[in-house]
C-alpha positions as CSV (number, residue, x, y, z in Angstrom):
1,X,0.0,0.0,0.0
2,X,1.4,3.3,-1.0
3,X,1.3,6.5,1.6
4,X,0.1,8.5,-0.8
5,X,-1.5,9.0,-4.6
6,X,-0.9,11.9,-6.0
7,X,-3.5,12.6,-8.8
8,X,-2.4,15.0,-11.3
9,X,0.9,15.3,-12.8
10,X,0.7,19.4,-13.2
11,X,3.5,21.3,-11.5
12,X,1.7,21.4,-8.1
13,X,1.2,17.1,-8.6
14,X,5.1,17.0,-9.5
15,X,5.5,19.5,-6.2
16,X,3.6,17.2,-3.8
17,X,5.5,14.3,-5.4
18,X,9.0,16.1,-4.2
19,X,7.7,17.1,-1.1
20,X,7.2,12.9,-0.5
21,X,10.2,12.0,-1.7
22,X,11.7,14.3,0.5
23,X,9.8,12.5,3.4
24,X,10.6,9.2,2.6
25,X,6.3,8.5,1.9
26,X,5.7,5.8,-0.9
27,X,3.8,7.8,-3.4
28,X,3.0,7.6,-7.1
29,X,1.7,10.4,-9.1
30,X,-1.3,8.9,-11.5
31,X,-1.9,11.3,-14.8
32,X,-4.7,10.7,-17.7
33,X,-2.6,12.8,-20.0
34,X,1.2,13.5,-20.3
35,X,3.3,15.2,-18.5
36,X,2.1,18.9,-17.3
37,X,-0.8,18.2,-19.5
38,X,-3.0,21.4,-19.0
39,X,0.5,23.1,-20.0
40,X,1.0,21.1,-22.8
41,X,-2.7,21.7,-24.0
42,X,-2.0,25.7,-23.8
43,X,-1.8,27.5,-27.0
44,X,1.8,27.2,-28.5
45,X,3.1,30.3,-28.7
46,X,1.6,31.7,-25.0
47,X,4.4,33.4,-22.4
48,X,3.3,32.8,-18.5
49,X,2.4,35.6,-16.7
50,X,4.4,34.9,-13.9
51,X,8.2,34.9,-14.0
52,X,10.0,31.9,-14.5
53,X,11.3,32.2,-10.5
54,X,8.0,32.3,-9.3
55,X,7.0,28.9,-11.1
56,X,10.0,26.8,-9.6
57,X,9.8,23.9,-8.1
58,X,11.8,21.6,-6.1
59,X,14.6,23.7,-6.1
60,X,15.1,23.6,-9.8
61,X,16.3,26.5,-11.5
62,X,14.1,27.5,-14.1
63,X,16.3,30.0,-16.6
64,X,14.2,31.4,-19.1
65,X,15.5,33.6,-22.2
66,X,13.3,36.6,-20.8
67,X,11.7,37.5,-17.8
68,X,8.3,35.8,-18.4
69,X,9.0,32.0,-19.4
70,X,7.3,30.5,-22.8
71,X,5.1,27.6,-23.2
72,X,8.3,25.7,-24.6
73,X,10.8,26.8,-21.8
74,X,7.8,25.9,-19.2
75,X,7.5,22.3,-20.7
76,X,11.1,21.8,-21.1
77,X,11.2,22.8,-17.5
78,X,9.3,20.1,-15.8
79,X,10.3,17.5,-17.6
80,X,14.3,18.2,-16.5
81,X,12.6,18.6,-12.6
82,X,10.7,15.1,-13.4
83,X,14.3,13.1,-14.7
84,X,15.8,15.5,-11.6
85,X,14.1,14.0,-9.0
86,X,13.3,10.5,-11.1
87,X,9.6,10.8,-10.0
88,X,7.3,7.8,-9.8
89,X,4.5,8.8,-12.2
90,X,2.4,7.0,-14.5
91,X,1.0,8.4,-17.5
92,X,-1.6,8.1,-19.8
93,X,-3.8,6.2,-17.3
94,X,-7.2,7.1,-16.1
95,X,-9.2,7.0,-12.7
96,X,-12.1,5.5,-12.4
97,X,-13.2,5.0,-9.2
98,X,-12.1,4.9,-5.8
99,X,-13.6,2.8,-2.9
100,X,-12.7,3.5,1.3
101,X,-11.1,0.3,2.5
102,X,-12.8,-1.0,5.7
103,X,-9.0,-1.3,7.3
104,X,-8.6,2.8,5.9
105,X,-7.6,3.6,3.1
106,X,-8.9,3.6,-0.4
107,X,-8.4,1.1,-3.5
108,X,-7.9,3.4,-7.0
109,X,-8.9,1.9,-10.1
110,X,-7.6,3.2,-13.4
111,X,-7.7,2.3,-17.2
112,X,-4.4,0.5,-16.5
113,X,-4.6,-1.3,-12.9
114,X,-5.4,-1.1,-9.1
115,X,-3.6,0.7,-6.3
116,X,-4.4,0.7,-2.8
117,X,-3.0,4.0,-0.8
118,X,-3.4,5.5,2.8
119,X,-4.0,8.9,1.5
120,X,-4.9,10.8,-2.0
121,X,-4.1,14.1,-3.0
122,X,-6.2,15.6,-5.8
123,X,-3.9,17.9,-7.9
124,X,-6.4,17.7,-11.1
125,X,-6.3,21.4,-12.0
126,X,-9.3,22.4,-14.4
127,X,-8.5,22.7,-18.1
128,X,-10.5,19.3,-19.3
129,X,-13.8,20.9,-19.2
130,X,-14.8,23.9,-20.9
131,X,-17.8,26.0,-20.1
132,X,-20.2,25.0,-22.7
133,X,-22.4,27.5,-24.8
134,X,-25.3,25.5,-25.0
135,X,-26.7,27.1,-28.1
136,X,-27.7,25.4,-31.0
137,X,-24.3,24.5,-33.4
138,X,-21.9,24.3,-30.9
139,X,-21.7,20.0,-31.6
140,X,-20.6,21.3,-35.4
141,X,-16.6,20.8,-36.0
142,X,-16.4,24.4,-36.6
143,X,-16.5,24.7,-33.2
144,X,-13.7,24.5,-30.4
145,X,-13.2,25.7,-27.2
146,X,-9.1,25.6,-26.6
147,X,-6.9,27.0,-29.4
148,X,-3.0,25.8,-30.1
149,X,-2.2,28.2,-32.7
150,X,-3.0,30.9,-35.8
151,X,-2.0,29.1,-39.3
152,X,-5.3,26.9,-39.4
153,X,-7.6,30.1,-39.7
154,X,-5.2,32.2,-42.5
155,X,-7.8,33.3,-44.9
156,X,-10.7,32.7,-43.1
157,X,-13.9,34.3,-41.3
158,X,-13.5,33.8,-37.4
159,X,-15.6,34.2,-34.2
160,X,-14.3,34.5,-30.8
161,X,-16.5,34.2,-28.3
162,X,-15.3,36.3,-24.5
163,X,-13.1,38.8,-23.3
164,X,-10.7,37.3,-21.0
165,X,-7.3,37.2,-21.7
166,X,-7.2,34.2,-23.4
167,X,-9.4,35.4,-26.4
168,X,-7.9,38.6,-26.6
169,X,-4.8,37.0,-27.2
170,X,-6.4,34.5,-29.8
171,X,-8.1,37.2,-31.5
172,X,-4.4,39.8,-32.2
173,X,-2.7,36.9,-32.9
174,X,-5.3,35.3,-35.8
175,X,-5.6,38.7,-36.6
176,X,-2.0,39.4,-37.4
177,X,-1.4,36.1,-38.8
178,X,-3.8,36.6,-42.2
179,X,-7.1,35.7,-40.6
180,X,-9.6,37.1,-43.3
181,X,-11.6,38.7,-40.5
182,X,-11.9,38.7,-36.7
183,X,-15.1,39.5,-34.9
184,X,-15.4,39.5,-30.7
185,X,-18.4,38.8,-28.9
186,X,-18.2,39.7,-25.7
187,X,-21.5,39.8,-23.4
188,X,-19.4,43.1,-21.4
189,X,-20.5,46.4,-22.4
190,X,-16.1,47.0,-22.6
191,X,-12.7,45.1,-23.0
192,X,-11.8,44.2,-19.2
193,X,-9.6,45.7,-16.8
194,X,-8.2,42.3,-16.2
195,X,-6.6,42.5,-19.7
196,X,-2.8,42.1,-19.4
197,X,-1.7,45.5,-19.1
198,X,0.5,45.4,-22.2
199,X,-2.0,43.5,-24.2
200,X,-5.0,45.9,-23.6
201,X,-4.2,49.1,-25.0
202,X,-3.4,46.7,-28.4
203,X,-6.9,45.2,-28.4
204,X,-8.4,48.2,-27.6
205,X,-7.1,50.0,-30.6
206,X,-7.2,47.3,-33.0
207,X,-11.1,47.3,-32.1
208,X,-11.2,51.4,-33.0
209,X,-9.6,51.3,-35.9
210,X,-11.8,48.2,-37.3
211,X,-9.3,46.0,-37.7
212,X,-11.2,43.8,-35.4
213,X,-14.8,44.1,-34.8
214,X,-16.5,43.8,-31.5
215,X,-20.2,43.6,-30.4
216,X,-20.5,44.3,-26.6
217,X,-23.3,43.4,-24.6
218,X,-24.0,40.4,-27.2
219,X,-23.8,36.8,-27.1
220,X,-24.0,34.1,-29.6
221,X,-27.5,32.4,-30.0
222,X,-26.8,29.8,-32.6
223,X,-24.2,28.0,-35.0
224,X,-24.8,26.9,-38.7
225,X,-21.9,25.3,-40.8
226,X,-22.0,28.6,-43.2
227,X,-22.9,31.5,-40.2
228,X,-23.0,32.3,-36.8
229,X,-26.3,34.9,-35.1
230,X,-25.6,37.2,-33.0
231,X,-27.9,39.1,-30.8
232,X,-27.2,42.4,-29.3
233,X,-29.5,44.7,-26.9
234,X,-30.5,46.6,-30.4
235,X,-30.7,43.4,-32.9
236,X,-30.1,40.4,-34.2
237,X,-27.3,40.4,-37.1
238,X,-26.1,36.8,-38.8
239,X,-22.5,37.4,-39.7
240,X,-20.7,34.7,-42.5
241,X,-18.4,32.3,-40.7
242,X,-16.2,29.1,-40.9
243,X,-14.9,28.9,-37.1
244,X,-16.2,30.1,-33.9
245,X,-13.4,29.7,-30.8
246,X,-15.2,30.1,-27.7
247,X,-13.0,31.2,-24.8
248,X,-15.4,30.7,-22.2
249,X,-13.2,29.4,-19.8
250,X,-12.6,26.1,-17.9
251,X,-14.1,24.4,-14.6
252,X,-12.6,21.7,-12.2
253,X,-13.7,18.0,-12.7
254,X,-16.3,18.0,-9.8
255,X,-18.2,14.7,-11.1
256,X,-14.5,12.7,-9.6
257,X,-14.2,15.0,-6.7
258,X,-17.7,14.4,-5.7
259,X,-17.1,10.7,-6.1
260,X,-14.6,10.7,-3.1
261,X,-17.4,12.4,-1.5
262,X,-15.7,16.0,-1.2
263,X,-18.2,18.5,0.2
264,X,-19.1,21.8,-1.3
265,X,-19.3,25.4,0.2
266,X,-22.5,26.5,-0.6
267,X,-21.0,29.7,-2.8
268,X,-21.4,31.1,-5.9
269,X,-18.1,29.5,-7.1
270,X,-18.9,25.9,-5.8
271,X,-15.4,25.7,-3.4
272,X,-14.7,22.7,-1.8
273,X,-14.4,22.1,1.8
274,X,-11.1,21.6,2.9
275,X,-9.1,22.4,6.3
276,X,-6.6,25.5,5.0
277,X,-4.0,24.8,7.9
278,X,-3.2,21.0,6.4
279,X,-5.5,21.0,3.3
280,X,-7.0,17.7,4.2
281,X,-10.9,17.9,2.7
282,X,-14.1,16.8,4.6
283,X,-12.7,13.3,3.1
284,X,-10.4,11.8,6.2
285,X,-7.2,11.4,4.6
286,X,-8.2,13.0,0.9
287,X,-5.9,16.4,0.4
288,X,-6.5,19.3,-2.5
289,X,-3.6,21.1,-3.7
290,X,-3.4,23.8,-6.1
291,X,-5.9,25.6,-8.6
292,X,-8.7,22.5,-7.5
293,X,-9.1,24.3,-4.4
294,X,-10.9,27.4,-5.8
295,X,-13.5,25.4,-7.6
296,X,-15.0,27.7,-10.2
297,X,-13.0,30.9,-9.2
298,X,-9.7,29.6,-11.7
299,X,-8.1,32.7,-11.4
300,X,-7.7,32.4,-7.7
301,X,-4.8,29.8,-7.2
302,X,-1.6,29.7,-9.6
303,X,1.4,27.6,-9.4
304,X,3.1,30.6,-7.5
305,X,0.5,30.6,-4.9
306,X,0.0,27.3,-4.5
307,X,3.2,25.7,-4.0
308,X,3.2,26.1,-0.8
309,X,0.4,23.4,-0.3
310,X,2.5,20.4,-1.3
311,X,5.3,20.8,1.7
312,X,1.4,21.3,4.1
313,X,-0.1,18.4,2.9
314,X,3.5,16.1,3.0
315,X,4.3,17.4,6.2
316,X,0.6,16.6,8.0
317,X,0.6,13.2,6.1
318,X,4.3,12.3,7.3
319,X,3.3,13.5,11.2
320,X,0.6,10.9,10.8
């Protein structure tokens, strides 16, 4: 029986798997994608917006070529920390349930096998489910809501759908990279003052001089293979259109938290319950660690932030 399951191998999974290791705990880190796989999912040519120092771990150096590290830099990172530290961590293996052992514990069952632990630590970060539109024409292949890069959309009409950082970013970069046209939809009356601060004044001026259109205070009602419809406090306007890239955003996967039978705070942002002095959940012996704990509020925990939950939960789990 191991002392701990880690599941998640972001960089706060690979920090609670160094804080073990440092520990002496028996612990395997369980993954259903590759390495650092929100990361890896990320468009390809994004910059963090922390500092490469501020998204070390392990006491790895992480030099970047400038200040703020690269998508690139960031993988290449974390896999030297994984050889580094020669962490126990499977990959491309799913969970699919887990089941309390009478003598304490729990059993894991995955796509590849069955592990029995004293203690799980869910480090499953939220980028595997997007918010959905729930309109008519989202199911169309058109349609996608994560974005790698700008060459499929040279020449052509495209929709982005919000007005967070992500599709302002989507929508300069398609734009500068031969998109035919760009148009925003944003349900905001203006472009947020959440906006990277060197990003914003760009968007804002692109959207003034018509080089990319906006409709504030709209939303997106429906989806057909040739056109998207657009309705806006003053009407209704059906625009040509051959992809829509809706940057809605991302939410945690509460369907496997609520299997272990993590609690909920009854907020608008659906936070679970967990003790912030050791980060141990309602669950006896189940721990939450990084951007998980914030439940629908993303923006709240970051891998700068969070770190510091891996040495909490290793150090309350080794006291045990």
């Amino acid at each position: 029986m191991k002392d701990v399951i880690i599941i998640g191998a972001g960089p706060i999974g690979l920090c609670c798997a160094i804080e073990a290791q440092k520990r002496n705990l028996e612990y395997l880190i369980i993954e259903k994608g590759t390495l650092v796989n929100s990361i890896y999912n990320y468009p390809t040519n994004m910059t963090f917006f922390s500092t490469s120092d501020k998204i070390e771990i392990g006491e790895v150096p992480f030099i970047a070529h400038n200040p703020k590290p690269t998508k690139e830099e960031a993988l290449e990172y974390y896999r030297r920390v994984a050889l580094h530290w020669k962490l126990s961590v499977n990959l491309y293996e799913k969970v699919d349930t887990f089941t309390p052992l009478s003598s304490g514990g729990f059993s894991i069952k995955t796509s590849k096998g069955e592990y029995k632990t004293k203690n799980i630590v869910m480090a499953t970060g939220f980028y595997d489910f997007p918010y959905l539109l729930n309109i008519p024409g989202e199911e169309l292949p058109k349609v996608s809501h994560y974005y790698k890069d700008a060459h499929p959309y040279f020449g052509m009409d495209v929709a982005i759908i919000g007005a967070g950082n992500s599709a302002v970013d989507v929508a300069l970069e398609i734009y500068r990279k031969g998109a035919k046209s760009v148009t925003m939809i944003i349900r905001e009356k203006e472009i947020g003052k959440n906006i990277k601060y060197w990003v914003r004044p760009d968007i804002i001026n692109r959207i003034e001089e018509s080089t990319i259109n906006a409709y504030f205070n709209a939303e997106l009602t429906k989806i057909t293979p040739e056109e998207v419809l657009i309705k806006t406090p003053s009407e209704e306007i059906q625009l040509k259109n051959d992809f829509v890239l809706a940057m809605t955003g991302y939410q945690p996967n509460f369907t496997l938290l609520k299997s272990l039978g993590i609690s909920f705070e009854k907020d608008e942002y659906n936070t679970p319950i967990y003790n912030k002095d050791t980060m141990e959940s309602n669950v006896k012996d189940v721990y939450l660690a990084g951007v998980v704990c914030g439940g629908l509020k993303t923006n709240k925990w970051f891998i700068e932030n969070s770190r510091v939950h891996a040495p909490i939960i290793m150090e309350h789990i080794s006291k045990k």
